[in-house]
N, C-alpha and C positions, 0 to 999 in steps of 0.2 A: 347077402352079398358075401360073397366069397374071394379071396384072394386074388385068385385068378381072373377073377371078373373083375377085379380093380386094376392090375396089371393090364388087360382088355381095351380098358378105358383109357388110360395113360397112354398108352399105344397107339390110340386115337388120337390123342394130343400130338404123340411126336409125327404121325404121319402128319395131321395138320400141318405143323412147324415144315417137316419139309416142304412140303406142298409151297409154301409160303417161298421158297429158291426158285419154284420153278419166274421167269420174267417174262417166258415168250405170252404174247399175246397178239388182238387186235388192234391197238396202238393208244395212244391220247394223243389230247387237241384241248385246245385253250385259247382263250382272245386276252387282248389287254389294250385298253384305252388309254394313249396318250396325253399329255397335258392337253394337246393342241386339237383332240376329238379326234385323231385317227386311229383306226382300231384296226390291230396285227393283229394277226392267225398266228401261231405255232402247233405245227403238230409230231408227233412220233412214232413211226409205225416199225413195227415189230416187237412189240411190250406190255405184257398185261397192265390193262386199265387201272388209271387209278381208284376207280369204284370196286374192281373187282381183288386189288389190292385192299382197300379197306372193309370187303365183306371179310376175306382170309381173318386179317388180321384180330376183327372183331368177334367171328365165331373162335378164334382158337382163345382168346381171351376171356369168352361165355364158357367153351367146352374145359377149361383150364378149373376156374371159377367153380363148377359143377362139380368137380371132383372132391371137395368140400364134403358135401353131403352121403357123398358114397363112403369115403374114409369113417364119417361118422356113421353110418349102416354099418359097415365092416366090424367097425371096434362094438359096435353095440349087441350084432350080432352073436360074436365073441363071448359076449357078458364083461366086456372092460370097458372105459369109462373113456368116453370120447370127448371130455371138459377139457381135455392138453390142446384141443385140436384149433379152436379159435384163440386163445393165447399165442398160439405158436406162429399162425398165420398173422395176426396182427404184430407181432414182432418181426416180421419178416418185411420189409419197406416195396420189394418186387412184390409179392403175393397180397398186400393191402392195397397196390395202384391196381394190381391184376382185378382183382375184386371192385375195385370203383370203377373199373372201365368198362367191367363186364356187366357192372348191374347200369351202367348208364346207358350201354348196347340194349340192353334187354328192355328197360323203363324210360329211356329217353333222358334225362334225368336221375339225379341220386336225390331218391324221396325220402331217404332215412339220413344224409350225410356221409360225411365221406371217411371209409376207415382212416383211410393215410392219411386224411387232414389235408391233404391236398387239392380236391376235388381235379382230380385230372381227366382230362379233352382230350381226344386225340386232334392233330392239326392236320396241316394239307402233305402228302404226299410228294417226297421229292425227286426225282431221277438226275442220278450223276453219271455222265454217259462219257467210257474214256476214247478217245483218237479212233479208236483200235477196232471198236465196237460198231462205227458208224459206216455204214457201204457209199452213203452217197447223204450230201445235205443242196435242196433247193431253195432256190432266193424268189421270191419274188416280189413284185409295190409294196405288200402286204401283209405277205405271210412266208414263213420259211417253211421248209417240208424237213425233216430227219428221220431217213430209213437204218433202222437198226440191224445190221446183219448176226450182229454176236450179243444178245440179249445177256446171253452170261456174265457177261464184261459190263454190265451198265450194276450204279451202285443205286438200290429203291434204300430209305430214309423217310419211317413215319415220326415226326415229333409228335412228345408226349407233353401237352402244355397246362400248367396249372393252372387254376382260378386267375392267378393273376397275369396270367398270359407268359409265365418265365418257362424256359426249356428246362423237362426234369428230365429228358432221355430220349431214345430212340424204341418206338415199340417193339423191334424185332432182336433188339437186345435186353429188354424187359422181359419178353417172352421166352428167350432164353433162357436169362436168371430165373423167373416162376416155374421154368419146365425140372431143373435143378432143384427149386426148393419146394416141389412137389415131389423130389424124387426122395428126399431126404424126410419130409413129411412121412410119404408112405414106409420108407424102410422105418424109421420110429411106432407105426401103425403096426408094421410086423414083428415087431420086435417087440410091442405090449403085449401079442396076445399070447 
């Protein structure tokens, strides 16, 4: 593993992260049952799904996560000693959720426990959609319709919930933070060998 090949891969990461701006999509829909058994439709068309929202989020959180292992190739490759490399990452509170969320992407579950002691979830996705954004909203008995003409203008919002169900963050400013303290990780990598 070479340098440039880690650089490679980080690159992967930040396109991900872009990728993660883009909002246009095929829409979402959702029901909710009333006290009284009547059950509303809502839908939103023009905005990437919330599932294909939470694949983004989750690979970039695995592809984030993996870069772990290369840094260690890298330094070892080297002949320098890649033992800074977990210390550094567990002091780090973004890159120890990154890592829980990404082995719980991968296993379903955190089968060894959880770095950050948190065991963190991702939660449901949320769309905050301003005036601005919306071309036309429909009523009907039952279900409201909202066509999004300016997908740009709508704010996506994944919470990041702990064991006990408290808000520790927003995932796409977690991933922010990790893509940062990966950046900083790897210049420290370059800087050992």
């Amino acid at each position: 593993m070479d340098f440039e090949s880690l650089e490679k891969l980080f690159g992967r990461a930040r396109r991900l992260r872009a990728r993660l701006g883009v909002k246009e999509g095929s829409g979402a829909s959702w029901s909710a049952t009333l006290e009284n058994g009547e059950t509303h439709r809502y839908s939103l068309s023009g905005v990437k799904a919330p599932d294909e929202v939470q694949d983004d989020i989750e690979s970039l959180f695995v592809w984030l996560w993996s870069l772990k292992d290369h840094i260690k190739k890298y330094l070892d490759g080297k002949g320098k000693s890649s033992g800074w490399v977990e210390p550094e990452i567990s002091a780090d509170q973004y890159l120890s959720i990154c890592g829980d969320l990404a082995n719980r992407a991968k296993h379903g579950e955190l089968n060894r426990g959880s770095r950050s002691g948190k065991f963190p979830m991702l939660g449901k996705l949320r769309y905050q959609v301003s005036q601005t954004a919306v071309s036309s909203i429909t009523f009907g008995a039952f279900d409201v319709g909202m066509n999004i003409a300016e997908p740009r203008q709508v704010t996506l919002e994944m919470p990041i919930l702990g064991a006990d169900g408290r808000y520790l963050g927003d995932a796409f400013k977690y991933l922010d933070y990790a893509l940062k303290g990966w950046e900083k990780i790897i210049d420290r990598a370059e800087k050992a060998v």
